[in-house]
LOZA-768968 format. One line per field, with one value per atom (N, C-alpha, C): atom name; x, y, z. Coordinates in Angstrom, 2 decimals, padded with zeros to 5 digits. Layout:
BEGIN
atomo	c(CA ...)
px	c(X ...)
py	c(Y ...)
pz	c(Z ...)
//
This chain:
BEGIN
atomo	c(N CA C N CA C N CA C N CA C N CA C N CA C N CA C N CA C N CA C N CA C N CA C N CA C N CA C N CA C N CA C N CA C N CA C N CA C N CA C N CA C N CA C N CA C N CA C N CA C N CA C N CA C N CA C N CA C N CA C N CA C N CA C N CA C N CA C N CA C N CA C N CA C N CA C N CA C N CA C N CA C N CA C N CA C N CA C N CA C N CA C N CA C N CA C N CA C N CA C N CA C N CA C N CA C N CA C N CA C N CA C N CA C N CA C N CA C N CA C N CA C N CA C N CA C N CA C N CA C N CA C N CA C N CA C N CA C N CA C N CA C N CA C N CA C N CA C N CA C N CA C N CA C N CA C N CA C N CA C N CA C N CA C N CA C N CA C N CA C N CA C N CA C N CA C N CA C N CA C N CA C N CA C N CA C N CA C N CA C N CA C N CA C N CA C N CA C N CA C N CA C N CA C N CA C N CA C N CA C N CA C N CA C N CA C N CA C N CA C N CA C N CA C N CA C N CA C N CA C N CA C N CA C N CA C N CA C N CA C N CA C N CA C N CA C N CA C N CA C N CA C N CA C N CA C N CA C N CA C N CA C N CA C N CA C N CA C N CA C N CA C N CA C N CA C N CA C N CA C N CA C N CA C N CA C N CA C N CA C N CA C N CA C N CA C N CA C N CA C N CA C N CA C N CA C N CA C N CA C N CA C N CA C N CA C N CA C N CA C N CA C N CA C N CA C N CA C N CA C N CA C N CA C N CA C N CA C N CA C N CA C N CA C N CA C N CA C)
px	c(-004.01 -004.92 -005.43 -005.62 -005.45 -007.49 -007.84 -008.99 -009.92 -009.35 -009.90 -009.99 -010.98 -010.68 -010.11 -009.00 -008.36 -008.96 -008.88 -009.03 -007.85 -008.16 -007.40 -007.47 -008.33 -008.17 -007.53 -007.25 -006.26 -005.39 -004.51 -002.90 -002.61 -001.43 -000.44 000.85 001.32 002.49 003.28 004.34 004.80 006.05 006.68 007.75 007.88 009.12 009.50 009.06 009.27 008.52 009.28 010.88 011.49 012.44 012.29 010.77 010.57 008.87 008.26 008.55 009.49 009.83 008.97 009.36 009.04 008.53 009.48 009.29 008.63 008.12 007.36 006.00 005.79 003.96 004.37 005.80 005.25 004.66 005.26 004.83 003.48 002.98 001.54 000.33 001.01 -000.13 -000.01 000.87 000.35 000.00 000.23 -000.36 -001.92 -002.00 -003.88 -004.58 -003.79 -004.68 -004.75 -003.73 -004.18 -004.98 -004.97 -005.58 -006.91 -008.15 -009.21 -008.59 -008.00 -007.53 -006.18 -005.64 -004.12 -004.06 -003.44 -003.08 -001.95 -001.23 000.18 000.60 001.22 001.63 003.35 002.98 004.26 004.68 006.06 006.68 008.13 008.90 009.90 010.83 012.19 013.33 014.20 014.05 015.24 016.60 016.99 018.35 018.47 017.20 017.55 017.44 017.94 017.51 016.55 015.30 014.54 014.49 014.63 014.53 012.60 012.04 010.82 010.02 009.08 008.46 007.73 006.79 005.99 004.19 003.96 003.22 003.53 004.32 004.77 004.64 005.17 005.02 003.77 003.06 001.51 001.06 001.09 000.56 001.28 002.08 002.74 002.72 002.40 002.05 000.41 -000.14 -001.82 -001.95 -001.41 -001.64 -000.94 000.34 000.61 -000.17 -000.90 -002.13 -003.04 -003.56 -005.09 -006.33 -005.65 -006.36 -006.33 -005.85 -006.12 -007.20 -007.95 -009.12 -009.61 -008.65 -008.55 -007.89 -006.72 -005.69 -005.82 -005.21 -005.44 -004.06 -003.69 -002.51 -002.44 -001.71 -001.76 -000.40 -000.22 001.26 001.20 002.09 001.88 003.26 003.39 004.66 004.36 005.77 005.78 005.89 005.53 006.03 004.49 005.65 004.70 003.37 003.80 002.68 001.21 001.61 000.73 000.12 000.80 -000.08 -000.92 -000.84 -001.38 -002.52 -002.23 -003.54 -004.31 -004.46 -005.05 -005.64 -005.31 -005.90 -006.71 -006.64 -007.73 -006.99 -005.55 -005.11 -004.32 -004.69 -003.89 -003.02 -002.43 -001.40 -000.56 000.92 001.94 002.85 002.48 003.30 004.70 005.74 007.27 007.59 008.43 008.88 010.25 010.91 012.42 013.25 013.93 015.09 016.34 016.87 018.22 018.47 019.02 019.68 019.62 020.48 020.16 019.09 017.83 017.13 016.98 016.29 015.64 016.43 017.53 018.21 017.58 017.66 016.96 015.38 014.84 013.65 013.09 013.67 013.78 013.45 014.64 015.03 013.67 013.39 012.04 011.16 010.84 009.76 009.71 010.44 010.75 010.61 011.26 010.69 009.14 008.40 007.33 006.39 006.61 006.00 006.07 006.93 007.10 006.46 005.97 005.70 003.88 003.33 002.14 001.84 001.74 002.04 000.39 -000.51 -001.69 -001.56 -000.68 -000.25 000.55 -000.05 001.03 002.16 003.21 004.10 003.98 003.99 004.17 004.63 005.60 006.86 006.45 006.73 006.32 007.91 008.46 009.89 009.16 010.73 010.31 010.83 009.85 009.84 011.51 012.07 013.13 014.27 013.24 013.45 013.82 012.57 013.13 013.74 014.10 015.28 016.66 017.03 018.02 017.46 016.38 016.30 015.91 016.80 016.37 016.28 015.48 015.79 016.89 017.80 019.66 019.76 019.88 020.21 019.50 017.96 017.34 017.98 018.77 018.85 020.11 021.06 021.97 022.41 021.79 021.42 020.92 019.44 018.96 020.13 020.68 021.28 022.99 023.58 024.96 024.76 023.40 023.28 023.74 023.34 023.35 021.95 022.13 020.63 020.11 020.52 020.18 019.30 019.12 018.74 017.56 016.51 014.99 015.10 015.57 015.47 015.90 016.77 017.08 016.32 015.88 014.87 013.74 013.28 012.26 012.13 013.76 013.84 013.29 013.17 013.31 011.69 011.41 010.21 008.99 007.83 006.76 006.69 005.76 006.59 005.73 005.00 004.48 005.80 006.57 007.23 008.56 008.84 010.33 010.26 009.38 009.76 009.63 008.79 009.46 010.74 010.91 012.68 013.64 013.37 014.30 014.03 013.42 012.82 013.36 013.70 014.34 016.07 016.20 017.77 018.06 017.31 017.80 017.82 016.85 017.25 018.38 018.36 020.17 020.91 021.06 022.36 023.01)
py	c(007.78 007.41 005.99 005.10 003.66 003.83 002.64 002.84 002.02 001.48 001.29 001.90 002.30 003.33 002.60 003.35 002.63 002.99 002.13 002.28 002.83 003.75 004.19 003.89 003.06 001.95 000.69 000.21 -000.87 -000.83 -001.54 -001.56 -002.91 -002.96 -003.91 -004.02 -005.33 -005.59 -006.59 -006.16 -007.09 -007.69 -008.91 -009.37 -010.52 -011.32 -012.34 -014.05 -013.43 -014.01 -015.38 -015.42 -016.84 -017.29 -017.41 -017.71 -016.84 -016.84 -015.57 -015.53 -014.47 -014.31 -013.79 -013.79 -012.74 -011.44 -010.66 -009.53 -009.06 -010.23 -009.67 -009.78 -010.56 -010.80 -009.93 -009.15 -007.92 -006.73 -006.57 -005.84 -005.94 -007.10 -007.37 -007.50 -007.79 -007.62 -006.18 -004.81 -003.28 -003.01 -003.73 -003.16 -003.13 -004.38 -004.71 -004.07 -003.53 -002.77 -001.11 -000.66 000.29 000.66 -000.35 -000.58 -001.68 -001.15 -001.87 -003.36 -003.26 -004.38 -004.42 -005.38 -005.74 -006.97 -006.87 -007.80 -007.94 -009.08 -009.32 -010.41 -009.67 -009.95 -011.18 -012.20 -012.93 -012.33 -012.11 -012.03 -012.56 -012.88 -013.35 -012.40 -012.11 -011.67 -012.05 -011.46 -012.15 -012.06 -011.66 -011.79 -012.84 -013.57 -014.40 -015.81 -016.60 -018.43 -018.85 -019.28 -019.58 -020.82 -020.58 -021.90 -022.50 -021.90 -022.34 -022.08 -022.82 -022.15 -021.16 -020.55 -019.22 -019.83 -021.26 -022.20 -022.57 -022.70 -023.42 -021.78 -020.78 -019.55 -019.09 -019.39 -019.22 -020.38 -021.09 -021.99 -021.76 -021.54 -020.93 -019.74 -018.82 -017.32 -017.32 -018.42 -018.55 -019.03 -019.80 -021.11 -019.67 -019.00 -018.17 -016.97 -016.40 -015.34 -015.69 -016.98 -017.12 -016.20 -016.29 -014.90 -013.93 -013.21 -011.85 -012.30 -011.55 -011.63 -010.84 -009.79 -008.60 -008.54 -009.86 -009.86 -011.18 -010.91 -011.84 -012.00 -013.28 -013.55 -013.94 -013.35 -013.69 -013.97 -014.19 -014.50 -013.61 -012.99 -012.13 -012.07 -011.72 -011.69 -010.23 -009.70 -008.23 -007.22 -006.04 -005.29 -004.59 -004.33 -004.38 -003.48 -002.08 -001.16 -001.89 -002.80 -002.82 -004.04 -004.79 -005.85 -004.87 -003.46 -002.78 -002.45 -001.80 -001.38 -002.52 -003.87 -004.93 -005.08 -005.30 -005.20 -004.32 -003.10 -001.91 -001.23 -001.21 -000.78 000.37 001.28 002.62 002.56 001.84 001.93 001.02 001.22 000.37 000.09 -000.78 -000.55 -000.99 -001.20 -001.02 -001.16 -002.27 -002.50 -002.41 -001.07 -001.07 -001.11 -001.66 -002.50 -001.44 -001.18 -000.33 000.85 001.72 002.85 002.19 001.18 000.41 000.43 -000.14 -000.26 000.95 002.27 003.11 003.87 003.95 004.76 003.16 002.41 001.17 001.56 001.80 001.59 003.74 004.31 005.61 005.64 005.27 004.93 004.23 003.33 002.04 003.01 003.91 004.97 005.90 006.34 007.44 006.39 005.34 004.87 004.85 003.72 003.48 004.80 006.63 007.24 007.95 007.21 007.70 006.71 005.23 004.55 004.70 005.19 005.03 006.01 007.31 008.86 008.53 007.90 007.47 006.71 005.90 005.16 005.57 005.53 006.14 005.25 005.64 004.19 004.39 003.84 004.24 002.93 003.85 002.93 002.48 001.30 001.09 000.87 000.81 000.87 -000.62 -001.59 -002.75 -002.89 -003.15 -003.73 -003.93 -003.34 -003.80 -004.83 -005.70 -007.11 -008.20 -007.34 -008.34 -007.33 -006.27 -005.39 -006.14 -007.24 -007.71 -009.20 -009.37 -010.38 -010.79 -011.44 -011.21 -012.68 -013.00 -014.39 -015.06 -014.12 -014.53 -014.96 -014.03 -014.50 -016.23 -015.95 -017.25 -018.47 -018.61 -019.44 -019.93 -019.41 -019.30 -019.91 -019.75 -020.61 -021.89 -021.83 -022.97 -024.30 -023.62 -024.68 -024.88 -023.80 -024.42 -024.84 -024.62 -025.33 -026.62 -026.15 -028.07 -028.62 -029.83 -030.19 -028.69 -028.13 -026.73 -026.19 -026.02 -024.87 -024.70 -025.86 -025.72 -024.74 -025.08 -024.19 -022.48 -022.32 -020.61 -020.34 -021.04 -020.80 -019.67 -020.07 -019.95 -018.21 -017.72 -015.89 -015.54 -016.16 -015.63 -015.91 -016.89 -017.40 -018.05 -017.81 -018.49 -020.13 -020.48 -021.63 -022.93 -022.72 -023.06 -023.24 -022.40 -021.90 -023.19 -023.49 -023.58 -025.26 -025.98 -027.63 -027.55 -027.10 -026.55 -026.31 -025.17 -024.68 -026.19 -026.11 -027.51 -028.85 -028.98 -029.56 -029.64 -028.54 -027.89 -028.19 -027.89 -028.47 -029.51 -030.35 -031.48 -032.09 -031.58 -031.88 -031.55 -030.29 -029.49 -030.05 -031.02 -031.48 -032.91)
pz	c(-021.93 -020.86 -021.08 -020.04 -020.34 -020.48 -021.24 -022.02 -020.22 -018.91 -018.45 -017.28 -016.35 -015.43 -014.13 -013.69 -012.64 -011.13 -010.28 -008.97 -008.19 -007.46 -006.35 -005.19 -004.71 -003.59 -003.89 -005.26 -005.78 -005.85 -005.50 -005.49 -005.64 -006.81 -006.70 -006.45 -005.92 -005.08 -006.11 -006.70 -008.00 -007.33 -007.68 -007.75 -008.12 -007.63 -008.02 -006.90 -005.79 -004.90 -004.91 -005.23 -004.83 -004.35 -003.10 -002.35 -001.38 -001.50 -000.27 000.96 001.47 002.77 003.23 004.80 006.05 005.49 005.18 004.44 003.37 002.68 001.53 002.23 002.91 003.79 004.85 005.61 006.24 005.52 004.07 003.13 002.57 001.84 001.69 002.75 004.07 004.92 005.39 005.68 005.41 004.22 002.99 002.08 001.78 001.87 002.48 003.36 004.85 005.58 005.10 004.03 003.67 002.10 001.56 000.30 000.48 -000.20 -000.26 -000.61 -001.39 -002.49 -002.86 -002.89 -003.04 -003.96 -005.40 -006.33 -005.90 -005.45 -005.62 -006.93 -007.75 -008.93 -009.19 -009.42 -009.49 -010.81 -010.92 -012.31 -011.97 -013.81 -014.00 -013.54 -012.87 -013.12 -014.00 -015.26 -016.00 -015.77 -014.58 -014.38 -013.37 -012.89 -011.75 -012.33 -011.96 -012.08 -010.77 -011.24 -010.62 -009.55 -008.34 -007.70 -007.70 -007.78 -008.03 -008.94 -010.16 -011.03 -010.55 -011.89 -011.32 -010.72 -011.18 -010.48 -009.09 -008.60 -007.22 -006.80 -007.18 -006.27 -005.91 -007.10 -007.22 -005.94 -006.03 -004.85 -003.39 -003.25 -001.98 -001.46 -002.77 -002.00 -001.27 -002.33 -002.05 -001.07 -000.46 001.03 001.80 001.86 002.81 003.15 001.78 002.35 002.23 002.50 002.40 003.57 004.29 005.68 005.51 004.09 003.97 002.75 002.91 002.15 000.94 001.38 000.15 -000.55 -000.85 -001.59 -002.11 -003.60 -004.60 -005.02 -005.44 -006.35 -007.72 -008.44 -009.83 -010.46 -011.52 -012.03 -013.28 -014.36 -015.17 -015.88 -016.81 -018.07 -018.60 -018.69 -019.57 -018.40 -018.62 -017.94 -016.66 -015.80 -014.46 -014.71 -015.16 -015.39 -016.29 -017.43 -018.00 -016.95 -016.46 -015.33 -014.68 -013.87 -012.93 -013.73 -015.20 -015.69 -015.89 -016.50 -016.79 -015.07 -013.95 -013.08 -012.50 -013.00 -012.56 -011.64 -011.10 -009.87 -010.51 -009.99 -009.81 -008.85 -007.92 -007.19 -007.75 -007.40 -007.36 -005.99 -004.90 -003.67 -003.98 -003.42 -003.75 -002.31 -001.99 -000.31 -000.49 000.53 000.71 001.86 001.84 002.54 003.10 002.23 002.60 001.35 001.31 000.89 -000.66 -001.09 -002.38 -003.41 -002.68 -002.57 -003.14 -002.44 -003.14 -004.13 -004.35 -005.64 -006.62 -006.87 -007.56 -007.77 -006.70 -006.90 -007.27 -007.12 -007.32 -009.24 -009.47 -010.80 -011.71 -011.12 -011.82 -011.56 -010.85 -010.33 -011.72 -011.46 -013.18 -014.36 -014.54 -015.79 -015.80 -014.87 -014.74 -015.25 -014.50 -014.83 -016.35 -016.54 -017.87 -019.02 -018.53 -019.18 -018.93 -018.02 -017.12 -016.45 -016.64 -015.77 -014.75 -015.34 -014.40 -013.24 -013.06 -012.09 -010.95 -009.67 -008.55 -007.88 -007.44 -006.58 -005.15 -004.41 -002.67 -002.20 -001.39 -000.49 000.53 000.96 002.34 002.71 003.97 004.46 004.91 005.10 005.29 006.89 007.39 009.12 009.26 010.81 010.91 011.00 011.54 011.59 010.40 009.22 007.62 006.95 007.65 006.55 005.44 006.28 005.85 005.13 004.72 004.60 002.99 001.86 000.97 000.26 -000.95 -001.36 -001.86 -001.76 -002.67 -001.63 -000.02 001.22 001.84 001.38 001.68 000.92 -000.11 -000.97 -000.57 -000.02 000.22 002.02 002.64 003.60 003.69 003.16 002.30 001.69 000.71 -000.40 000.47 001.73 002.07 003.78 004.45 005.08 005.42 006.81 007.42 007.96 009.07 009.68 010.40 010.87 011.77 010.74 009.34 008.44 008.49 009.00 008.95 009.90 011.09 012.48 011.76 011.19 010.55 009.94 009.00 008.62 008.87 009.88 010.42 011.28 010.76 011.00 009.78 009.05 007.44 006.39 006.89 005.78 006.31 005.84 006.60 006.88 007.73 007.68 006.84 006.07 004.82 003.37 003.51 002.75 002.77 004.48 004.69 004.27 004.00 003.33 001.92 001.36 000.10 -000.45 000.61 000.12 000.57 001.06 001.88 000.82 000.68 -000.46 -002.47 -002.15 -003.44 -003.46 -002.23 -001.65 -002.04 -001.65 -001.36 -002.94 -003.58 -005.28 -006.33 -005.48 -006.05 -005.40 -004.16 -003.87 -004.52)
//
């Protein structure tokens, strides 16, 4: 039993966040209207190469939810559960996409309770519209683009987000 008492109106929203789509702020903004409080947690993927540090995400997730008021951003190392307990949040929200997706996130569910049996997970299904929309996909547009790409953009990512990425391009090219 974790030595601090958790909230069940708290929830956190963990990932990698590079870079924050459409879909992750359709996800954090239901997650906020059903949670008092929403930590969205930046962390590393160690299987990914980062197009943006975990600073630049931190500043870009912050400028993109600054209007939700109940949600906070943080950045964090190690493993997700112990971020949730250090925050006080008894929830873990989890946004899914396709069939993939939840045998993946099914799986991280059972570890997690096995690492954290205090901690709950809840799915939100991700809006139909950013179902398909992921940051391999964003990056990938982004970096083989042409002049058109700001304009595509703009299905995919807030638009805080899209000179940045474009931005990042133009350094990798």
């Amino acid at each position: 039993m974790p030595a601090t008492k958790l909230d069940p109106h708290h929830a956190v929203y963990l990932g990698s966040f590079d870079p924050v789509t459409l879909g992750h702020v359709d996800i954090i903004t239901r997650g906020a209207r059903v949670f008092d409080r929403l930590t969205v947690g930046i962390g590393t993927n160690l299987d990914k190469s980062p197009l943006f540090t975990q600073d630049e995400r931190l500043a870009l997730l912050t400028e993109v939810l600054r209007s939700l008021t109940n949600v906070e951003v943080k950045c964090f190392s190690g493993l997700a559960v112990n971020f949730a307990r250090e925050c006080g949040a008894a929830v873990m929200v989890r946004g899914v996409r396709t069939l993939t997706d939840i045998e993946t996130e099914f799986t991280m569910t059972l570890a997690n309770r096995a690492l954290a049996p205090e901690l709950e997970t809840v799915f939100l299904m991700a809006s139909e519209k950013y179902s398909h929309i992921s940051s391999s996909l964003i990056k990938q547009v982004a970096l083989l683009g042409n002049d058109a790409t700001s304009e595509h953009l703009r299905s995919f990512l807030p638009p805080q987000v899209i000179g940045p990425v474009l931005a990042k391009r133009n350094l990798l090219r």
